[in-house]
Each structure stands twice: as structure tokens, then as C-alpha cells.
Short mmCIF file of the C-alpha atoms (twelve columns), coordinates in Angstrom:
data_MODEL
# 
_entry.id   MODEL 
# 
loop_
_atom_site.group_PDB 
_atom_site.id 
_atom_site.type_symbol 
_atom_site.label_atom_id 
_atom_site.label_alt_id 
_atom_site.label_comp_id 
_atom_site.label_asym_id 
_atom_site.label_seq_id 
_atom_site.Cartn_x 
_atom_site.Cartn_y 
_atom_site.Cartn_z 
_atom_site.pdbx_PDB_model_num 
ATOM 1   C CA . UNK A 1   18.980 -34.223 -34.554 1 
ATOM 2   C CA . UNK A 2   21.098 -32.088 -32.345 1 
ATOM 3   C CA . UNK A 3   21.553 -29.095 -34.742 1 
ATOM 4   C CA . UNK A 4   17.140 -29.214 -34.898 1 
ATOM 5   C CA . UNK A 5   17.039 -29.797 -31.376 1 
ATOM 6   C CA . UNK A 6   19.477 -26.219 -31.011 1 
ATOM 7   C CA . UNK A 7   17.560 -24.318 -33.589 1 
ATOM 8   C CA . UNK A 8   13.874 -25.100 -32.051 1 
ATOM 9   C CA . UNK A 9   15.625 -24.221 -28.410 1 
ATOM 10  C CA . UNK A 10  16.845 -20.293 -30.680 1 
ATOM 11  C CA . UNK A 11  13.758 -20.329 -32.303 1 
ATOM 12  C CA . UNK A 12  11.665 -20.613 -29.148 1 
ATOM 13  C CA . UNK A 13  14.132 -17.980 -26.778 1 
ATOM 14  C CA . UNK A 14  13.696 -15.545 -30.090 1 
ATOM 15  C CA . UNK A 15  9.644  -15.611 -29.782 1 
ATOM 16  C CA . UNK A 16  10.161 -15.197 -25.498 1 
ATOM 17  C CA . UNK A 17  12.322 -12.279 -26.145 1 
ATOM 18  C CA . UNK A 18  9.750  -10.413 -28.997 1 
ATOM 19  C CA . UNK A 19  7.553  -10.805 -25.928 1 
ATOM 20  C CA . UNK A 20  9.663  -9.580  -23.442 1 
ATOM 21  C CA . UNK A 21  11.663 -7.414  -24.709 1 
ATOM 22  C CA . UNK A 22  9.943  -6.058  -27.799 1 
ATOM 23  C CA . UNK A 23  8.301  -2.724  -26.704 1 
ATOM 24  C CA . UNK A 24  6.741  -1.996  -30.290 1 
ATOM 25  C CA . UNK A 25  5.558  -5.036  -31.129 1 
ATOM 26  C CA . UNK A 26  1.478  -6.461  -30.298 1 
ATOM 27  C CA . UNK A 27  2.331  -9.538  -28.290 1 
ATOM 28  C CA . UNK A 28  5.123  -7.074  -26.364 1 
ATOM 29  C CA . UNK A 29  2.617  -4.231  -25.725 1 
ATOM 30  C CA . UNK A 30  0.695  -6.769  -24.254 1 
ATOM 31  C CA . UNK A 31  2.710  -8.447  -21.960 1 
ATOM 32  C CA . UNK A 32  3.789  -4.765  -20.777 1 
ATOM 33  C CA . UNK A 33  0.027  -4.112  -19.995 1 
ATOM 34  C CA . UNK A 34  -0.659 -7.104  -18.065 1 
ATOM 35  C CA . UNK A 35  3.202  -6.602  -16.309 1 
ATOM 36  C CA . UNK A 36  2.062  -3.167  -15.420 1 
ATOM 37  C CA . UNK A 37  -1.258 -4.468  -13.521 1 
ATOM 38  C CA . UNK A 38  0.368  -7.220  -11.992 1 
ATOM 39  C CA . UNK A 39  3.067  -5.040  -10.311 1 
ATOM 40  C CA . UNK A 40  0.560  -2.202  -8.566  1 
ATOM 41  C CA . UNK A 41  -1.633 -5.493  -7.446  1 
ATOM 42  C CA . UNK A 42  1.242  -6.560  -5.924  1 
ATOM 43  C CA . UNK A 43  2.210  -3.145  -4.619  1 
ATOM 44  C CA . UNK A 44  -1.083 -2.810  -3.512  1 
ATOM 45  C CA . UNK A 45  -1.393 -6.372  -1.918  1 
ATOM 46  C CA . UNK A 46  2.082  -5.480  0.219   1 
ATOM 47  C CA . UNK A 47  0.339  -2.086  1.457   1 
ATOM 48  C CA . UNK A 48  -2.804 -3.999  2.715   1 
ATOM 49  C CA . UNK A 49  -0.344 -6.486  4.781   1 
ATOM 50  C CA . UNK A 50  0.868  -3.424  6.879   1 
ATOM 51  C CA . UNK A 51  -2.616 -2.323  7.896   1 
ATOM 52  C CA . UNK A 52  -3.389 -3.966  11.099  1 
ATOM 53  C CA . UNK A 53  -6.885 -5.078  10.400  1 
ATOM 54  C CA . UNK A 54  -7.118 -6.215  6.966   1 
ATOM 55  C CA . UNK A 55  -4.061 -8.029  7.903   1 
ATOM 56  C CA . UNK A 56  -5.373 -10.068 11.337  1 
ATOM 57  C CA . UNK A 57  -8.277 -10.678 8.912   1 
ATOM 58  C CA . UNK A 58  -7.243 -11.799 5.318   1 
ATOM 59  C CA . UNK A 59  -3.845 -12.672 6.386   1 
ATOM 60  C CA . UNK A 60  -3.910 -15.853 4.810   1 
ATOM 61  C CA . UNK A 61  -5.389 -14.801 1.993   1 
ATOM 62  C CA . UNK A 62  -2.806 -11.833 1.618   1 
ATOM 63  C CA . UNK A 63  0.274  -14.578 1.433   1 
ATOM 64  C CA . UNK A 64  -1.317 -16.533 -0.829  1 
ATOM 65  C CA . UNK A 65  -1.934 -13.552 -3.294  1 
ATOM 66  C CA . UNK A 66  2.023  -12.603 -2.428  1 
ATOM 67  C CA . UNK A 67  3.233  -16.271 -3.431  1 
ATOM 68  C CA . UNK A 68  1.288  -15.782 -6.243  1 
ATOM 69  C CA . UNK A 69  2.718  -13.067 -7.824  1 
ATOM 70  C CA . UNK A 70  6.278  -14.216 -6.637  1 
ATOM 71  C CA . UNK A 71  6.002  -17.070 -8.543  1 
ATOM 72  C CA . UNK A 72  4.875  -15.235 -12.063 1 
ATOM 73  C CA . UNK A 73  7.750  -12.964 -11.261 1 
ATOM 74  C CA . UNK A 74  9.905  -15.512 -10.628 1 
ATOM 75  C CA . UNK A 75  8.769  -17.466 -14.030 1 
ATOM 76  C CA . UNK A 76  9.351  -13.883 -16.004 1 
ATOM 77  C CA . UNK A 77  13.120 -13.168 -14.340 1 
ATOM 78  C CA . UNK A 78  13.765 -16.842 -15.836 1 
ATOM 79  C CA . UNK A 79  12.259 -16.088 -18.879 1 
ATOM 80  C CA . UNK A 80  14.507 -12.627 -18.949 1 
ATOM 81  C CA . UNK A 81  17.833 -14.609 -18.489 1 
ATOM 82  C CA . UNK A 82  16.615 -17.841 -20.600 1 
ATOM 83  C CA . UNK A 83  15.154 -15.347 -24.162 1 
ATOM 84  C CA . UNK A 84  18.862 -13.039 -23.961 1 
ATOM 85  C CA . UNK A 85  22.079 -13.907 -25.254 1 
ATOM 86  C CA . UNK A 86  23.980 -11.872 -22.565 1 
ATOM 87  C CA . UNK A 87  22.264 -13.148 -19.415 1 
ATOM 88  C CA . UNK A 88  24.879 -12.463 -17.320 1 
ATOM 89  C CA . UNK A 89  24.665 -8.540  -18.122 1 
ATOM 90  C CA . UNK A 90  21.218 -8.562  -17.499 1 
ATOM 91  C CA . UNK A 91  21.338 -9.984  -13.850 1 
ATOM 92  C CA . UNK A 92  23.381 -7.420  -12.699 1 
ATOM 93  C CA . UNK A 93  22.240 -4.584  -14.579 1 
ATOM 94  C CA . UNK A 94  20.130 -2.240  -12.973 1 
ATOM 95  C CA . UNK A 95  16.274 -3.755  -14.342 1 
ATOM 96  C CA . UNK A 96  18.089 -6.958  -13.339 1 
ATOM 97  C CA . UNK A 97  18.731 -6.224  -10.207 1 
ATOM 98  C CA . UNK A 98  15.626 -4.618  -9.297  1 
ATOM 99  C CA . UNK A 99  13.709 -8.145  -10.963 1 
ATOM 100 C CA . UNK A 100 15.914 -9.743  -8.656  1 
ATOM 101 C CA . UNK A 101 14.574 -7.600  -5.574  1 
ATOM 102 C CA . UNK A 102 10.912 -8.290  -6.880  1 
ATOM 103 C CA . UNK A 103 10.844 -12.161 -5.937  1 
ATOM 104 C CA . UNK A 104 13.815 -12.619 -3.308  1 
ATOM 105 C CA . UNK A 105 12.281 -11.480 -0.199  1 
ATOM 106 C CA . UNK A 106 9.529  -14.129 -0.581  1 
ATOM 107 C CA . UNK A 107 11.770 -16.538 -0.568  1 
ATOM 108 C CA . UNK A 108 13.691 -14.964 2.160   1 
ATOM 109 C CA . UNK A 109 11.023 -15.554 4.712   1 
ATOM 110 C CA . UNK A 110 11.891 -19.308 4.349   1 
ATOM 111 C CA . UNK A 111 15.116 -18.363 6.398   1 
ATOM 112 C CA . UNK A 112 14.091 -14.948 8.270   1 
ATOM 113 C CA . UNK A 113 10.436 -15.472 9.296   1 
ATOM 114 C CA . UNK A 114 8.791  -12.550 10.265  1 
ATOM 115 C CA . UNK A 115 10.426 -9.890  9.288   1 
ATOM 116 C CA . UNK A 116 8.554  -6.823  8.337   1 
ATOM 117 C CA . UNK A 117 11.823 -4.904  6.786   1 
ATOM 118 C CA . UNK A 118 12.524 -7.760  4.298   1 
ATOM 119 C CA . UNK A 119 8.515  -7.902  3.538   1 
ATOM 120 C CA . UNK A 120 8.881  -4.129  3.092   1 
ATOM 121 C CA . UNK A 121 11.500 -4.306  0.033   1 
ATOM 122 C CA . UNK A 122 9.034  -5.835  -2.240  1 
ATOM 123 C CA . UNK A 123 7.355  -2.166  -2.460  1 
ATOM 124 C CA . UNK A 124 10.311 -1.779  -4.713  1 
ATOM 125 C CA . UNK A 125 8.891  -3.368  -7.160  1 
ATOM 126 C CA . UNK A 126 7.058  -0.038  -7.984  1 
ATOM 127 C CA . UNK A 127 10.588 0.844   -9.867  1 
ATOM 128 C CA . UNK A 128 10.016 -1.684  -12.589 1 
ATOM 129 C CA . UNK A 129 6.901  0.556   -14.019 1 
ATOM 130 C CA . UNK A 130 10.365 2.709   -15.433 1 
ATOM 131 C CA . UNK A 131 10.956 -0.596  -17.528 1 
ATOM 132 C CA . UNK A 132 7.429  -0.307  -18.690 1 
ATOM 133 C CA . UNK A 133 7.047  2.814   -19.329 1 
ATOM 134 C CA . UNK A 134 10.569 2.694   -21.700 1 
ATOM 135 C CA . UNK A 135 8.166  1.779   -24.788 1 
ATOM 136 C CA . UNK A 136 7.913  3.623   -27.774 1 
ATOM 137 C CA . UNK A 137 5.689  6.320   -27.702 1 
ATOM 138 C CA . UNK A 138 7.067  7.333   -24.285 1 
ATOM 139 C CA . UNK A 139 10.660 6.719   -25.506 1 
ATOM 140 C CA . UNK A 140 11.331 10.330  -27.461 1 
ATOM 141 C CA . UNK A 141 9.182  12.658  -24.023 1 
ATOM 142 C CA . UNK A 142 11.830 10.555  -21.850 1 
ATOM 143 C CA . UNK A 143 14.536 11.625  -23.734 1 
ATOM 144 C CA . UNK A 144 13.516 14.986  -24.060 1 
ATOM 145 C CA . UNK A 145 13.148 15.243  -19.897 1 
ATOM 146 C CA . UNK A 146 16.515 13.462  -19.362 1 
ATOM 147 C CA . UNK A 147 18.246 16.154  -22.073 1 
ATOM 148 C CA . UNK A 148 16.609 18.905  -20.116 1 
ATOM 149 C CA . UNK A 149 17.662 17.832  -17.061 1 
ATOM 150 C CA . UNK A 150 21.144 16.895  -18.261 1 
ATOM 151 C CA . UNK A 151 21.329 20.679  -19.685 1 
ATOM 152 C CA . UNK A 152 19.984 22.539  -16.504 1 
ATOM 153 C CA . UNK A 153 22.314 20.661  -14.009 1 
ATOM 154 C CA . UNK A 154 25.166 23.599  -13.709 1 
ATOM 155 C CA . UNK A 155 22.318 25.803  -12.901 1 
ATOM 156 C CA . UNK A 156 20.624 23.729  -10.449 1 
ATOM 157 C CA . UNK A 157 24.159 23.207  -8.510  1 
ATOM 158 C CA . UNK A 158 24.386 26.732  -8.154  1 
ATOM 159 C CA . UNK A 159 21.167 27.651  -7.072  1 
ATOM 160 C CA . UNK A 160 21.163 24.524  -4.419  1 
ATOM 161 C CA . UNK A 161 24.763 25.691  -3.224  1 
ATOM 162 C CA . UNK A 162 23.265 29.431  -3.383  1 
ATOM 163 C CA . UNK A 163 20.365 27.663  -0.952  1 
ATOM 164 C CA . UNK A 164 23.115 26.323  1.529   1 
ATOM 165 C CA . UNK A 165 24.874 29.707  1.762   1 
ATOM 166 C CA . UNK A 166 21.536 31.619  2.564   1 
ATOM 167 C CA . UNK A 167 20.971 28.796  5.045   1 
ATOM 168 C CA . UNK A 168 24.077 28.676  6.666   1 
ATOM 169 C CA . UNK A 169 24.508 32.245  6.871   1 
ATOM 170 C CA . UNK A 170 20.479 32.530  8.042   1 
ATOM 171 C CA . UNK A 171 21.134 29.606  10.528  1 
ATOM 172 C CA . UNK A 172 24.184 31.437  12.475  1 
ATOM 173 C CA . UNK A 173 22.156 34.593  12.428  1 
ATOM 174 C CA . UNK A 174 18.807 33.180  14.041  1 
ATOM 175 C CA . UNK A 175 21.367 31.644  16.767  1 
ATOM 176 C CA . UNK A 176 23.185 34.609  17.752  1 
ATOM 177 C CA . UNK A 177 19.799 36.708  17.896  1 
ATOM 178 C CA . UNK A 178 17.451 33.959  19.485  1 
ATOM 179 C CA . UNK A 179 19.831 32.264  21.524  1 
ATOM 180 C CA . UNK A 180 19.943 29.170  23.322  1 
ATOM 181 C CA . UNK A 181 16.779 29.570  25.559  1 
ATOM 182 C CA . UNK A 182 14.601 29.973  22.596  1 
ATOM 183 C CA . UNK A 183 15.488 26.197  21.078  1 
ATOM 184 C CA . UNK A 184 18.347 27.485  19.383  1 
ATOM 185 C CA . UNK A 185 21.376 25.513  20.861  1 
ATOM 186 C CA . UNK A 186 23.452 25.506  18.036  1 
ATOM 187 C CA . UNK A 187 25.241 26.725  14.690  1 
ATOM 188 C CA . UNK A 188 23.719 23.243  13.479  1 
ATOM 189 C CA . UNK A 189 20.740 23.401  14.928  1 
ATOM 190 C CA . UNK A 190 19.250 26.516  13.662  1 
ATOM 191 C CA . UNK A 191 20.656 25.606  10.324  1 
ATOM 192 C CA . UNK A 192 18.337 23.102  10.305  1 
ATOM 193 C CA . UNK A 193 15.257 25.530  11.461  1 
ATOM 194 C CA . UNK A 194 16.234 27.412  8.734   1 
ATOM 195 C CA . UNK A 195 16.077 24.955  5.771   1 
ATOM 196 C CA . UNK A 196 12.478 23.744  7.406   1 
ATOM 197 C CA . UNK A 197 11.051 27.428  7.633   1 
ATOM 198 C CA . UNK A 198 12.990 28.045  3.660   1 
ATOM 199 C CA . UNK A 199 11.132 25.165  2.285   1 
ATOM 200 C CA . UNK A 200 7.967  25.877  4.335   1 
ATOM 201 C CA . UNK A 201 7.935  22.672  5.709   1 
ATOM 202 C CA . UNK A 202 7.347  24.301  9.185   1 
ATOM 203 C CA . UNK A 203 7.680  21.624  11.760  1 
ATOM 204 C CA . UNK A 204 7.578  23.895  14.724  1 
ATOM 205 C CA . UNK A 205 10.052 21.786  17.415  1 
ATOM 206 C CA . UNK A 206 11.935 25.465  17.298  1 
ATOM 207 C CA . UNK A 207 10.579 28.694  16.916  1 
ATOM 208 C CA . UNK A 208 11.613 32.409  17.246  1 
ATOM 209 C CA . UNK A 209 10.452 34.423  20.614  1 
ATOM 210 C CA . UNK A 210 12.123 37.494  19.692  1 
ATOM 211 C CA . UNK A 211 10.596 40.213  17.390  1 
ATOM 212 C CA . UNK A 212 13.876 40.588  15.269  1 
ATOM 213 C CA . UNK A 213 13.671 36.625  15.252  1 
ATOM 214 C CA . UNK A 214 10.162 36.864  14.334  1 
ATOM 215 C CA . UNK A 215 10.781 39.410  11.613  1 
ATOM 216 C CA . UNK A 216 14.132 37.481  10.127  1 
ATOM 217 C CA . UNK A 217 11.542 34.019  10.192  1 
ATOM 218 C CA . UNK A 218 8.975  36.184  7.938   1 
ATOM 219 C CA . UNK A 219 11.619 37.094  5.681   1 
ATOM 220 C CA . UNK A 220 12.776 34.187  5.385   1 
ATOM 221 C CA . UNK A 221 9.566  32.460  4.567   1 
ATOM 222 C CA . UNK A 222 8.867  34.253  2.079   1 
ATOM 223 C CA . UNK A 223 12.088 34.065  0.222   1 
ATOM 224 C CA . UNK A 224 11.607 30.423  0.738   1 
ATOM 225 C CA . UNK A 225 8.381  30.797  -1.798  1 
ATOM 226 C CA . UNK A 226 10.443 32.685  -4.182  1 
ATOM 227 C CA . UNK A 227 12.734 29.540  -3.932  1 
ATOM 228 C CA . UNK A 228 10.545 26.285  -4.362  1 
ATOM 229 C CA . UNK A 229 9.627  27.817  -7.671  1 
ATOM 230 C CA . UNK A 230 13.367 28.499  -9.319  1 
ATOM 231 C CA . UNK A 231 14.395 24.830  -10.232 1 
ATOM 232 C CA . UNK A 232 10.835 23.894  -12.017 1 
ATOM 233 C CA . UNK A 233 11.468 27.217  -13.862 1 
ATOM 234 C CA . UNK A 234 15.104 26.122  -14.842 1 
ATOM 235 C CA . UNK A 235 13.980 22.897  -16.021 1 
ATOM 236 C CA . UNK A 236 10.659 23.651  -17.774 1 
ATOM 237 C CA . UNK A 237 12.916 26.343  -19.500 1 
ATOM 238 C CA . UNK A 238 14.969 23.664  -20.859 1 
ATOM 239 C CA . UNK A 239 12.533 21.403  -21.307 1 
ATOM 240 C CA . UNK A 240 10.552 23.999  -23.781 1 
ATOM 241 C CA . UNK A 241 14.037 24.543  -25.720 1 
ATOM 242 C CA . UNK A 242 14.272 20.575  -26.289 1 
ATOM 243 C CA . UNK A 243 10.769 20.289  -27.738 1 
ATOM 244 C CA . UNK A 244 11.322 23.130  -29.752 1 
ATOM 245 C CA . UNK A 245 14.499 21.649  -31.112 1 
ATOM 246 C CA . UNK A 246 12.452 18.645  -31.736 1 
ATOM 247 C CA . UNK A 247 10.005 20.069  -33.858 1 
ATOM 248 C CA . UNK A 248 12.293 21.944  -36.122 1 
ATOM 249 C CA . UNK A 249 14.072 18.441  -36.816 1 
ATOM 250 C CA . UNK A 250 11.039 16.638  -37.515 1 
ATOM 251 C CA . UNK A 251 9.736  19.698  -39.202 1 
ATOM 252 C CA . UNK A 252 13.272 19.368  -41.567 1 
ATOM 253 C CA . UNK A 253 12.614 15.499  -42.250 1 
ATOM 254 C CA . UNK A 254 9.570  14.804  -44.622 1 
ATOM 255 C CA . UNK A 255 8.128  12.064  -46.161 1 
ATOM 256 C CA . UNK A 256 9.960  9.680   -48.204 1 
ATOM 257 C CA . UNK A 257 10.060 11.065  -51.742 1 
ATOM 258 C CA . UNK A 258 9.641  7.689   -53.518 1 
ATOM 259 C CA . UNK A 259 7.250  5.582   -51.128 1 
ATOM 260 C CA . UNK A 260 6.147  8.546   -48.956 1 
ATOM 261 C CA . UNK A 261 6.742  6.889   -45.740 1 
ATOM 262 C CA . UNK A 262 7.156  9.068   -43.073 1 
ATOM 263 C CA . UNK A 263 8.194  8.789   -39.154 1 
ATOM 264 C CA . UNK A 264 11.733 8.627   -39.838 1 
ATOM 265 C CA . UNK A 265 14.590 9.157   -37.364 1 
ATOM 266 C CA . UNK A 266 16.175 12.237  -37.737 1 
ATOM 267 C CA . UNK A 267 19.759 10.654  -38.398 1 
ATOM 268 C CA . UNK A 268 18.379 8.622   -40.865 1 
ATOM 269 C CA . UNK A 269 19.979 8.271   -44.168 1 
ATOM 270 C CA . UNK A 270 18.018 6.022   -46.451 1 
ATOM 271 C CA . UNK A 271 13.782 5.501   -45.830 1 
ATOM 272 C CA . UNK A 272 13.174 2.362   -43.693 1 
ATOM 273 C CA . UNK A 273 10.272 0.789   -45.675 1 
ATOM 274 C CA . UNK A 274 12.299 0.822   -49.226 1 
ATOM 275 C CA . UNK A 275 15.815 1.927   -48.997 1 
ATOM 276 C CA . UNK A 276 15.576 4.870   -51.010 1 
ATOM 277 C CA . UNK A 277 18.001 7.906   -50.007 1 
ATOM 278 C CA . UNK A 278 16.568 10.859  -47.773 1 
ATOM 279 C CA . UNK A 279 16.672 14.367  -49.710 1 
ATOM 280 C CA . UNK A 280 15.597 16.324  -46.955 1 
ATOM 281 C CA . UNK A 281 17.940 15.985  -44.156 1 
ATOM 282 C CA . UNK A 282 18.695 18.457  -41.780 1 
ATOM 283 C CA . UNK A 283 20.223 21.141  -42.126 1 
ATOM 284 C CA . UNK A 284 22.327 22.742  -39.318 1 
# 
């Protein structure tokens, strides 16, 4: 009786985790759906507590909605620990921790009542959409975006430290020419004028008086649109070499040449739907 009592307890925590977990499968891409709508509703439900007059009037209304989805959150981060055999890894992962953040400050409230910056941490539940969106069709674009990124990062360290250098060396210029009565105090100071006027962020708390200032500031704002537009070109670069590389390996991999299956992996040895040994591997 125990041993059937253990099996229908795997058997059920099996079917929770094809739900939960399982990305490619109907019941998961389901559950993902209606995850995905429940989190912006939340989201969205937080915003509207922070506007003054939908607040005063639908306050009540507004926490009920919040316990709501804290408790189906709360019922799916049980679920999570309950369906894997490593629950303990999942908690403090990152996903874990984030699930964690998703239903905690609810709860918090009981204890710090009130408080606005513990109400404001549920907005974080925006990060789980990355769980989400880790499904299958969206699995191999991810990849491609993380390699590209991965491969451009010695070129985006240099071009950011190249940034600094221009900015420092701009910064101590624009002081020594504009000088203290023109809002430039400091080395620091006009470092920092110089990064807003390089990114074209243009607060305007400091500006030039002088014409040299004036003419170094023009300079410098349009170098800054020169700028903005090298790191998307590094990565787009790389991300146009990574798709390129992807089709040539899918291009090498064919159907299978006894069932004709196709869609396999690239690494793959033998066809997934009957076994038989892949011919066409790729070549390098």
C-alpha cells in the first residue's frame, strides 16, 4: 500500500512538472500562455496602485486583485518545488529566486504595513516573462543573441573604455576653458557634462558660455552621434555571422535517409524518430 501510495505521489509530481516545466509540450505551452497574462495583469495592477486617483478610488478593489494573484503565484512556486527532484536548487537559483520575489512582499505587508518600496518590488515580476519566453521556438534566436554578444564583448570593452578616455580627456578640457563661473567647478563635474552632451542626453544644469566652449560642445555632440551607433553595429555584425553559421549547419544536416524525418540537432548522431545513423553530418 505504501509502495502505490509513493508511485501515485511520482506519478502525479511527473504530470505537474510536464506542465510546468515542459516548454514543448500542449498542456506546457498552455500554462506558459496563461503565466504570461497573469504576470503583465499583475504588473499592470501594481502600476495602477501608484497613480493617485485610481488608487483613492479602487483601492480596495486593487488589493484584492493583488492577493489574488499572490495566491496563484504562491500555489505555482509550491507546485515548482513539489513537481522537481532537486527543489532545493531551484529555490535559490536565479527563476527561483525571482518566484520567490513575486509573492513575498504581499505577505510582507502583514509585518511592514504601508510601505510603498516593498509594494514596489513586485514590478519585478516582469523578469519572469525571460522564463517564458525560454520555450522552444525562441530557444535557438536566444542563443544566437547570447553567442553574439558573448563574441563582441572584447570589442565593446574597448570602445566603452575608448568612451571614458574621450570623456575624461573632454571633461578636463571644458573645465580649464569654461571655468568655474560657467557651472564648471570641477575635473568631475564637467566629466559628467561631457558624458550627458556625448550621449545627447542634454540635461542642461551646465552649459558652455564661451565660444571655444560652445564650439568644443558642438564637436562633441556630434561625435556623440557617431558613438550611440558603434555597439549596435558591433553586435548586429556578430549577430549576422551567427545566423549565417546557423544556416550552413542546418543547410549540412538533411532529412533522415530511412524515415525522412527532419529537424534534427546539428550534433546529432542517430535520427530521433527511428534510430537510424545520420549520413550527412557536418562537415568542418
Amino acid at each position: 500500500m505504501q509502495t502505490d501510495s509513493k508511485n501515485k505521489i511520482d506519478t502525479i509530481r511527473q504530470k505537474i512538472y510536464i506542465v510546468i516545466y515542459g516548454t514543448n509540450t500542449p498542456a506546457g505551452r498552455i500554462f506558459d500562455m496563461v503565466l504570461l497574462v497573469l504576470i503583465l495583469l499583475s504588473v499592470l495592477a501594481v502600476m495602477l496602485e501608484t497613480v493617485a486617483d485610481i488608487d483613492i478610488k479602487y483601492h480596495k478593489e486593487l488589493i484584492l486583485i493583488e492577493w489574488i494573484f499572490t495566491s496563484l503565484f504562491t500555489i505555482e512556486y509550491i507546485l515548482r518545488i513539489f513537481s522537481t527532484k532537486k527543489p532545493w536548487k531551484y529555490i535559490f537559483s536565479f527563476y527561483g529566486i525571482i518566484d520567490l520575489f513575486a509573492i513575498l512582499p504581499m505577505y510582507l505587508t502583514f509585518f511592514f504595513p504601508g510601505s510603498s518600496a516593498i509594494a514596489s518590488v513586485r514590478a519585478l515580476r516582469l523578469l519572469r516573462i525571460f522564463r517564458i519566453l525560454n520555450i522552444t521556438q525562441y530557444i535557438g534566436e536566444s542563443n544566437k543573441l547570447k553567442s553574439a554578444l558573448r563574441d563582441s564583448r572584447a570589442k565593446i570593452i574597448i570602445f566603452l573604455f575608448s568612451v571614458v578616455i574621450i570623456c575624461v580627456l573632454m571633461g578636463t578640457v571644458m573645465y580649464l576653458v569654461e571655468g568655474e563661473e560657467s557651472g564648471f567647478v570641477s575635473i568631475p563635474i564637467s566629466i559628467y557634462w561631457c558624458i550627458v552632451t556625448l550621449t545627447t542626453v542634454g540635461f542642461g544644469d551646465i552649459t558652455p558660455a564661451t565660444g571655444l566652449g560652445r564650439f568644443i560642445a558642438s564637436l562633441i555632440m556630434i561625435t556623440g552621434y557617431g558613438i550611440i551607433a558603434v555597439p549596435t553595429g558591433i553586435v548586429s555584425a556578430e549577430f549576422t555571422k551567427q545566423k549565417i553559421k546557423g544556416k550552413k549547419k542546418v543547410k549540412a544536416i538533411s532529412m533522415c535517409p530511412v524515415c525522412n524525418e527532419r529537424g534534427h540537432k546539428v550534433e546529432a548522431d542517430f535520427c530521433f524518430n527511428c534510430g537510424e545513423r545520420l549520413n550527412n553530418k557536418t562537415k568542418n
